[in-house]
C-alpha positions in Angstrom: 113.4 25.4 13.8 114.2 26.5 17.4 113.0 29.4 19.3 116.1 31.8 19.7 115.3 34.4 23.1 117.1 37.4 23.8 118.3 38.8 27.2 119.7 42.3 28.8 120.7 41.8 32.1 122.2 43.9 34.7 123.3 43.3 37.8 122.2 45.3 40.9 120.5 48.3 39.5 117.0 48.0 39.4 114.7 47.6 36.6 111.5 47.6 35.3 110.7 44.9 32.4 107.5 45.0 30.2 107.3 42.6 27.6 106.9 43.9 24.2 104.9 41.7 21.2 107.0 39.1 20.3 107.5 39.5 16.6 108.3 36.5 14.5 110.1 33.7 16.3 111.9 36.6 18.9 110.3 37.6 22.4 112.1 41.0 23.4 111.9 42.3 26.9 112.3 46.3 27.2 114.4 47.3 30.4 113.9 50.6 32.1 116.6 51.8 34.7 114.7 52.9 37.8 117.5 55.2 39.1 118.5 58.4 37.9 121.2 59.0 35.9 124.6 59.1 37.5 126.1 62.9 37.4 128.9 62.3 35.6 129.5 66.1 35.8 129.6 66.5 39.4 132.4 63.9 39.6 134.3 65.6 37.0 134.3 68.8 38.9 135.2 67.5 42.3 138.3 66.2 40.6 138.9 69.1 39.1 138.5 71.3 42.4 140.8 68.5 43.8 143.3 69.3 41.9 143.2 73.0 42.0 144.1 73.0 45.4 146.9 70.4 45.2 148.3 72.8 42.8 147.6 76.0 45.1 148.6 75.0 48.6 152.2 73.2 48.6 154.5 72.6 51.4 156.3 75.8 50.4 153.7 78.2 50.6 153.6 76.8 54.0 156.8 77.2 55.0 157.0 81.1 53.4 155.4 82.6 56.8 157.5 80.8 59.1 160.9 81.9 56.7 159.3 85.9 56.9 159.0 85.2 60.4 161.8 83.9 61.0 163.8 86.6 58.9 161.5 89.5 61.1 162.9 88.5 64.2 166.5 87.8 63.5 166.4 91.3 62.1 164.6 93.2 65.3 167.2 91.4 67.1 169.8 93.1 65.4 168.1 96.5 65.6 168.0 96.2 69.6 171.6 95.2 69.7 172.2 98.5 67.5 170.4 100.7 69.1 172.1 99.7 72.5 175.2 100.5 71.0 174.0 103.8 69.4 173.3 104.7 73.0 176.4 104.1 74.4 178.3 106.4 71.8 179.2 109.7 72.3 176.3 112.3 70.2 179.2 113.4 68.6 181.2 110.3 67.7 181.3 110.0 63.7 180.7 106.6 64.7 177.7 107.3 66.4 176.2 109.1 63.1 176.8 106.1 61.0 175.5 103.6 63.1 172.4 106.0 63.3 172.4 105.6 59.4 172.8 101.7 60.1 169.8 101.9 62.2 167.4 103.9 60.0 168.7 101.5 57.0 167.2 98.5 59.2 164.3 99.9 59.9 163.1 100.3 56.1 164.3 96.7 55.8 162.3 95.6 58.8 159.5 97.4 57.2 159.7 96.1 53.8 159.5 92.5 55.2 156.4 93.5 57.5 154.6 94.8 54.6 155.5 91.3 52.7 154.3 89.1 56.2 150.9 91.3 55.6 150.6 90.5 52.1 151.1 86.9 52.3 149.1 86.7 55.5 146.3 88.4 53.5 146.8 85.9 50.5 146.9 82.7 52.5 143.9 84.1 54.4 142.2 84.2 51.2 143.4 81.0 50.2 142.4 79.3 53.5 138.7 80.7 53.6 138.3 79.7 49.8 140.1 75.9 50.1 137.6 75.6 53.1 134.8 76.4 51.2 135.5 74.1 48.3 136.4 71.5 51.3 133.0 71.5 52.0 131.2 72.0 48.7 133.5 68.6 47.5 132.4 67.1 50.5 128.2 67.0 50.2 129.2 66.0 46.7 130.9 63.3 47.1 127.8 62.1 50.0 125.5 62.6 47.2 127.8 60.9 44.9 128.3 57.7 47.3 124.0 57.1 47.1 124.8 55.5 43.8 127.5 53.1 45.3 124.6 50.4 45.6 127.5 47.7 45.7 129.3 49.7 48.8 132.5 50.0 47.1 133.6 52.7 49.1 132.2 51.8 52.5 134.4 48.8 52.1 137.6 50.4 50.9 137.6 52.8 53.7 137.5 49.6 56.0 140.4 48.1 53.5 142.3 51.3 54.2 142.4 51.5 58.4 142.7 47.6 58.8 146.0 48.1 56.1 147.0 51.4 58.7 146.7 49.1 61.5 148.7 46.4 60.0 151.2 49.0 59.0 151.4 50.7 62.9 151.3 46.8 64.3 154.7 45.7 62.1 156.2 49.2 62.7 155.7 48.5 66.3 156.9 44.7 66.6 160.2 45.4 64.1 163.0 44.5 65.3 164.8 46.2 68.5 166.2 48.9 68.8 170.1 49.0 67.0 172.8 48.7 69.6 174.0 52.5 70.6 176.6 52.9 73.0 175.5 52.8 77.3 174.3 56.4 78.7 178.0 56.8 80.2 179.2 57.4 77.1 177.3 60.4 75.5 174.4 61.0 78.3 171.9 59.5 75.6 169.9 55.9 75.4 169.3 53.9 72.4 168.0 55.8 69.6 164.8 54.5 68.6 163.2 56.7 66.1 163.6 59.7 63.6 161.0 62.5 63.4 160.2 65.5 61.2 161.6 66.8 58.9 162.0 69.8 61.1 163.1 72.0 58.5 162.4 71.6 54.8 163.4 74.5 52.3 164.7 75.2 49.1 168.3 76.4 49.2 168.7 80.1 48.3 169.7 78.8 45.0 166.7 77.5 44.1 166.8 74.3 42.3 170.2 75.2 40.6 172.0 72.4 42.6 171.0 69.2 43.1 174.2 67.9 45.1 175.4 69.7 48.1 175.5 69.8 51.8 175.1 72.1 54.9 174.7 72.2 58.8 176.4 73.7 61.7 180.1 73.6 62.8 179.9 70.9 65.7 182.7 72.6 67.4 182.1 75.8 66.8 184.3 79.4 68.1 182.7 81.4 70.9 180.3 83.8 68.6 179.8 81.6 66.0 177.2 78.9 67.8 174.5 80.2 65.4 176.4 80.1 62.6 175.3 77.8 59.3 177.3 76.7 56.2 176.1 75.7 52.8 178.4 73.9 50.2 176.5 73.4 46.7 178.3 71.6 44.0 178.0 73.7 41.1 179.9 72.0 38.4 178.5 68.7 37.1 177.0 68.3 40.0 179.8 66.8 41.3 182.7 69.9 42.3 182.5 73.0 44.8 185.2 75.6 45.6 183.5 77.7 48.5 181.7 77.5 51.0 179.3 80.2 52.2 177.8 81.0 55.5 175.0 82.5 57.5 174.5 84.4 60.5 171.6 82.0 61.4 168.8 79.7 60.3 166.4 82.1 59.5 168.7 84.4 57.5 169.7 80.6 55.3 166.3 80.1 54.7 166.3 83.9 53.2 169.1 84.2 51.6 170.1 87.4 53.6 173.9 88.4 54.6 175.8 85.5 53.0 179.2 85.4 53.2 181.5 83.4 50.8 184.7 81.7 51.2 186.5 80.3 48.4 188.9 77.2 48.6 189.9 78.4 44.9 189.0 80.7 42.1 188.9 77.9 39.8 186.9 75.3 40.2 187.3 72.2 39.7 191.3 72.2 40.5 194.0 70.9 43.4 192.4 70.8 46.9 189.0 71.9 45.6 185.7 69.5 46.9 185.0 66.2 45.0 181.6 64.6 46.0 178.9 65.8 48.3 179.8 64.3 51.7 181.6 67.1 53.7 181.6 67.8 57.5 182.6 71.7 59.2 184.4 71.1 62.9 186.6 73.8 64.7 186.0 76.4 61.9 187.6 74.0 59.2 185.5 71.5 56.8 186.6 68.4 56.0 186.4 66.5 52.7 187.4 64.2 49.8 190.2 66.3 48.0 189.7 66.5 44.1 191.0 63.5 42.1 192.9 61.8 44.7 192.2 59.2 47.9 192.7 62.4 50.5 191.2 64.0 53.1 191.7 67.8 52.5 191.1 70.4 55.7 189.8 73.6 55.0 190.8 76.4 57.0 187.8 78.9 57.1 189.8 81.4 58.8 193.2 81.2 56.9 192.0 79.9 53.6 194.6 77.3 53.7 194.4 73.8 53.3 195.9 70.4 54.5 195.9 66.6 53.9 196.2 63.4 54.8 196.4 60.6 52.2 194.4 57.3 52.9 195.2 54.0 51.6 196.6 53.7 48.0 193.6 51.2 47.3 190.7 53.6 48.5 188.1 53.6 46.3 187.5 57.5 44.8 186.3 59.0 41.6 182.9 56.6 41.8 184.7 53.4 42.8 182.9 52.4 45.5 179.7 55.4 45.8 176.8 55.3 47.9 174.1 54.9 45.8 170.8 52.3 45.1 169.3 50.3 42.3 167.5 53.8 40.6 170.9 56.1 41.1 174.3 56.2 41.6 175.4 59.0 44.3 178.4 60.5 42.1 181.4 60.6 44.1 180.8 59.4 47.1 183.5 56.9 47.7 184.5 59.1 51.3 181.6 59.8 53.7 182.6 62.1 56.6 180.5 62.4 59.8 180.6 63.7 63.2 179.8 62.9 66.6 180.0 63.4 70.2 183.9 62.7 70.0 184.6 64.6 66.7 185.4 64.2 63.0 185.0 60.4 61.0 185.9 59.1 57.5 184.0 56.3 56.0 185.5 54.7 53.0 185.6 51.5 51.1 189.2 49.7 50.3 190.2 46.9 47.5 191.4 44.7 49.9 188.6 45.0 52.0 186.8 44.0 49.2 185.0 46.9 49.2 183.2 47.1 52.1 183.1 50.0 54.6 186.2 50.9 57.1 185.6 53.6 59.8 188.4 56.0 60.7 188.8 58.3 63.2 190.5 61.6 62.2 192.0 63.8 64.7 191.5 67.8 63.8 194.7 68.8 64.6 196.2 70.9 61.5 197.8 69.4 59.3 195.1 66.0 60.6 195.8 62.8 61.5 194.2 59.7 60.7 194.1 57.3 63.7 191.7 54.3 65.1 190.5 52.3 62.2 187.4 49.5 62.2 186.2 47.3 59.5 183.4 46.3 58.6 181.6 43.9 56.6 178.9 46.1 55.3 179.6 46.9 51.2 179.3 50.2 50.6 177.2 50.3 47.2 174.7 48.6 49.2 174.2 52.0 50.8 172.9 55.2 50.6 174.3 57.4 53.8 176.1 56.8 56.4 176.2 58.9 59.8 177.6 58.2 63.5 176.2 58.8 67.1 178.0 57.7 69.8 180.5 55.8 68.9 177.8 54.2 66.4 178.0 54.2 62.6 174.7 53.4 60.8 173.7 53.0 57.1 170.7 53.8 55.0 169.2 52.6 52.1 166.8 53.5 49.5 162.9 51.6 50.3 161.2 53.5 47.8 160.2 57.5 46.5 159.2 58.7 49.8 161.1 56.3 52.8 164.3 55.9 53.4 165.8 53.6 56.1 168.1 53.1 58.6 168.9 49.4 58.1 172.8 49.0 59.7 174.6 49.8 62.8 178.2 48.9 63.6 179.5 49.9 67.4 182.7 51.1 67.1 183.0 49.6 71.0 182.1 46.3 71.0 183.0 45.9 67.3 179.1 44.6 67.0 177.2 45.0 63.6 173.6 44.2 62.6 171.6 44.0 59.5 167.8 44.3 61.2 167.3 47.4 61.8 164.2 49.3 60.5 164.2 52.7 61.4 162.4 54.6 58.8 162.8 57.9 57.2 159.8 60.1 55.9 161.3 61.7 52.9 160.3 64.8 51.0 162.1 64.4 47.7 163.2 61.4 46.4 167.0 61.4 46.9 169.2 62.0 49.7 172.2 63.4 48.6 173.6 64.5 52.3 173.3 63.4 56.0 174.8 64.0 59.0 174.6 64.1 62.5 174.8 66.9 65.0 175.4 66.5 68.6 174.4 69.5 69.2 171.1 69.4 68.8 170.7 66.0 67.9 169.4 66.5 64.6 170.3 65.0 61.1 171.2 67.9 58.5 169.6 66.3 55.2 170.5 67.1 51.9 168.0 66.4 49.2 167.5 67.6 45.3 168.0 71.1 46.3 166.4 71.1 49.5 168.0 71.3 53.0 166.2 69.2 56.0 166.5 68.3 59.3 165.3 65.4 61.2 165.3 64.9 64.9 166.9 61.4 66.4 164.4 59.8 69.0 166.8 58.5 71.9 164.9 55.7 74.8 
């Protein structure tokens, strides 16, 4: 009968072996681990720690000193400009005793949000002294923890992760050249080359009632009103507004201070009322798709009145041809709008263009005008946003969760398209519902699940 032996072996972590008496036809070898006993625990409560601060320092606790900030100053502005005009008022002008009142009214408001910065000052100090400490605490951990990677596991993926950074930074740097933007002459800007930010990122003052919406600056704005910011959320199946409201400035947005409303109708949806969320505000009117029909409807913000213009009978609207990628469709978004250094745009997508993108140019006079037209050859599902500079139309599409990217230009001067282009955009949420461009400060206005963003264009 044959000898059967039996043998434990492990690889890399050291042993000791005695031989124990071999019983019967069996030899057994007993193995001792030399090392001590991996602390299990301790990894378990790095982790933990790990995820305790994730959950108690977000990008919006960040952004709440900044917003109080913000709010402080705009309102000590409007104190000063007050009190100036106290002063020149007569002692015993009625008008002189209620803008006193005024005054002392703003002070206990400026007060209220002081004593709010101190608090949350306090609190983030707090927070900031005890994430540090458990920064550190985590950190001799996990050195202790790494004496048991015999195998250098981690030493090598750390190595894995900068050559992979590298390769990432190389491709990003040798992709393809820049998309073709229109000469200096034209605008007094080179070829854009990058996008940064985001700039801003905040929750609307609705919270996250609204997914769909849009917001920005009037790109032509009346003397008074440069500061001015407008905020359309769709707030009927995410799909219809009926007003629009406005703030005094950014910092009073990001509040939710002094809003003031404008309705298009009291009903809602209903005739002339917003359809999609692609809208543009130029010369104190916004422009946008008209409910249930293949027409452009301008908004008076002054008047409250509202004209049109029809487009082609075989424009797609009502989710013909959306924006949209292969995880979403972008609800009726058949008509893009945009703005540029030459005023207001209409992107849409025809039947007999087979559904690909035509740009128009629309001129703002009341009721407006459609007038120079350019097709393209771009399809417009294939799409996710579209936004001009220049003269220039580009397109975005979805990459993944956090990067969109600018893939297509089309130059409505040389009639010159391209397909190439990788200009990326670091997203905060996964959707982006809204974009536009700004001339005036040459940033995109971002809408995005509930949150409004800005990104700055890079120009050569």
């Amino acid at each position: 009968m044959s000898q059967s032996y039996i043998f434990i072996l492990m690889i890399v972590i050291p042993f000791s072996f005695s031989e124990s008496a071999a019983t019967g036809k069996e030899c057994v070898c007993d193995l001792k681990n030399l090392d001590p006993p991996f602390p299990k625990d301790e990894l378990t409560k790095v982790e933990t720690d790990v995820l305790k601060c994730i959950e108690s320092i977000t990008l919006q606790k960040m952004t709440d000193l900044d917003m109080l900030a913000l709010g402080l100053q705009q309102r000590v502005k409007q104190l000063e400009d007050n009190v100036i005009k106290l002063e020149k008022e007569e002692n015993s002008n009625l008008y002189g005793a209620v803008s006193l009142r005024i005054i002392e009214s703003e002070f206990a408001e400026i007060q209220d949000l002081l004593n709010k910065l101190n608090r949350t000052t306090n609190d983030y100090q707090h927070l900031s002294v005890k994430a540090a400490a458990q920064l550190e605490h985590m950190k001799d951990t996990m050195v202790e923890l790494e004496k048991f990677d015999k195998m250098q596991v981690m030493k090598r993926y750390r190595e894995s992760q900068i050559k992979k950074t590298l390769k990432q930074c190389k491709e990003e740097l040798e992709a393809s050249s820049p998309p073709p933007t229109v000469s200096p002459a034209r605008c007094g800007l080179g070829q854009m080359v990058n996008v940064a930010g985001p700039r801003t990122y905040s929750l609307t003052p609705y919270s996250t009632s609204y997914s769909y919406g849009a917001w920005g600056r009037d790109v032509k704005p009346a003397p008074g009103d440069e500061n001015k910011y407008w905020l359309v959320v769709l707030t009927s199946s995410n799909v219809y507004g009926h007003y629009v409201r406005q703030y005094g400035t950014l910092s009073t947005l990001l509040l939710g201070i002094g809003p003031k409303d404008t309705y298009i109708s009291s009903s809602n949806p209903t005739t002339n009322t917003i359809q999609g969320s692609n809208m543009v505000m130029y010369a104190n009117a916004l422009y946008y798709n008209c409910y249930n029909t293949y027409s452009i409807c301008q908004f008076n913000m002054t008047t409250r009145t509202v004209s049109t213009v029809a487009l082609p009978s075989d424009t797609g609207y009502n989710s013909k041809f959306p924006f949209g990628h292969l995880g979403t469709t972008y609800s009726y978004t058949d008509m893009d709008f945009a703005t540029d250094e030459s005023g207001v745009y209409v992107i849409y997508a025809t039947t007999s263009n087979f559904g690909n993108v035509i740009i128009r140019k629309v001129e703002t006079s009341n009721p407006p005008v459609l007038n120079q037209t350019w097709s393209t050859s771009l399809h417009k599902t294939t799409a996710t946003n579209t936004f001009m500079v220049c003269g220039v139309l580009y397109a975005t599409r979805y990459l993944d969760k956090e990067t969109e990217q600018i893939f297509y230009s089309y130059d409505t001067k040389t009639n010159k398209e391209r397909f190439d282009l990788k200009i990326n955009i670091k997203k905060m949420q996964t959707n982006i519902e809204y974009l536009n461009y700004d001339p005036r400060d040459h940033l995109l206005y971002v809408y995005s699940d509930a949150y409004i963003v800005t990104y700055e264009l890079v120009f050569q």
